[in-house]
C-alpha positions in Angstrom: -6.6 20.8 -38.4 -9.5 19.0 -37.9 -10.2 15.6 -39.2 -13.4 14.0 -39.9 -14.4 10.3 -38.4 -12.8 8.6 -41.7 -9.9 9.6 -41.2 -9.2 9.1 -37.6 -10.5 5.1 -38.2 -7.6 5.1 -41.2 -5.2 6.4 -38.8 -5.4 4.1 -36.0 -6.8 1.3 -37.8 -3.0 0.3 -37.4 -2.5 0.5 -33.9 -3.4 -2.7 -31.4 -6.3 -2.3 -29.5 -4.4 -1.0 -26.4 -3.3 2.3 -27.8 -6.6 2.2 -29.5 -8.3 3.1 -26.8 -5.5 5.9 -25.7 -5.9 7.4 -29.2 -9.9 7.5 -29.3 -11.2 8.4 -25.9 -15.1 8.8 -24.5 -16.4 11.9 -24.0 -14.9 14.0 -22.2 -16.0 14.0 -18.8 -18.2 17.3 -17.5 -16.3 20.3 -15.6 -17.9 20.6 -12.2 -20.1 23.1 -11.1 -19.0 26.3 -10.2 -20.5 28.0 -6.9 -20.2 31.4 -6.7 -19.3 33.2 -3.2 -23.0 33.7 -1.3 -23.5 30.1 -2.7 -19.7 28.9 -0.7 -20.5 30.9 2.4 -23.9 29.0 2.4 -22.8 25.4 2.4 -20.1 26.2 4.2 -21.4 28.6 7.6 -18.4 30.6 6.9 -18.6 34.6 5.7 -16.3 36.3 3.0 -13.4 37.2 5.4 -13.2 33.7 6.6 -13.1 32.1 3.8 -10.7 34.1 2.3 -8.3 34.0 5.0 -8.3 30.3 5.1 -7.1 30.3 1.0 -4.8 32.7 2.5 -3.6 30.2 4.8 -4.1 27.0 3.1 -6.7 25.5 4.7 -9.6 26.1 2.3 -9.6 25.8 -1.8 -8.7 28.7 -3.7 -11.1 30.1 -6.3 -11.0 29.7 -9.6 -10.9 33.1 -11.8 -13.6 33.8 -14.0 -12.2 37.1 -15.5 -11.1 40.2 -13.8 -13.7 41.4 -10.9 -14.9 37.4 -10.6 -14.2 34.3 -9.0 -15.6 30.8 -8.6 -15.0 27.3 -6.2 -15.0 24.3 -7.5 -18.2 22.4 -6.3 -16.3 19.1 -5.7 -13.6 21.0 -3.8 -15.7 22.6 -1.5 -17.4 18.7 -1.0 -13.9 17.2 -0.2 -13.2 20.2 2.3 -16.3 19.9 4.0 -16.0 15.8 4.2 -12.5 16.2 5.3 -13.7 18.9 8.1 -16.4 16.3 9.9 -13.7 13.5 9.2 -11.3 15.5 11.6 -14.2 16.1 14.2 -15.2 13.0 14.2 -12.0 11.5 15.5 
């Protein structure tokens, strides 16, 4: 059920401008980019094994699948790991 432009202004032309904004919302904002595994083990110095035995243990994001045989990390999670990483050897 989709509904044209008309008919979403009829529908909360009703509602205060409070849940007016909850009910019509920007766009949506952009997934991040995906980084495959050569691209991971490049920004982060770390090989396959490595990086798959810290999602093992935790320490390091886990991949996002893209179908059977393929996986992805999050670009932003990989940022926030590596951040996090000079954070704790900088104390």
């Amino acid at each position: 059920m989709s509904r044209n432009k008309h008919e979403v202004a009829q529908v909360t032309s009703d509602t205060s401008p409070q849940s007016l904004s909850t009910h019509l919302s920007a766009t949506p904002p952009k997934p991040g980019k995906l980084l495959r595994l050569p691209a991971v083990e490049e920004l982060t110095g770390l090989k396959k094994s490595t990086i798959y035995a810290a999602v093992h243990a935790k320490t390091f994001p886990a991949p996002v699948r893209l179908s059977a045989r393929a996986v992805a990390w999050r670009e932003e999670q990989i940022s926030s790991w590596a951040a996090g990483l000079s954070q704790s050897r900088a104390k």
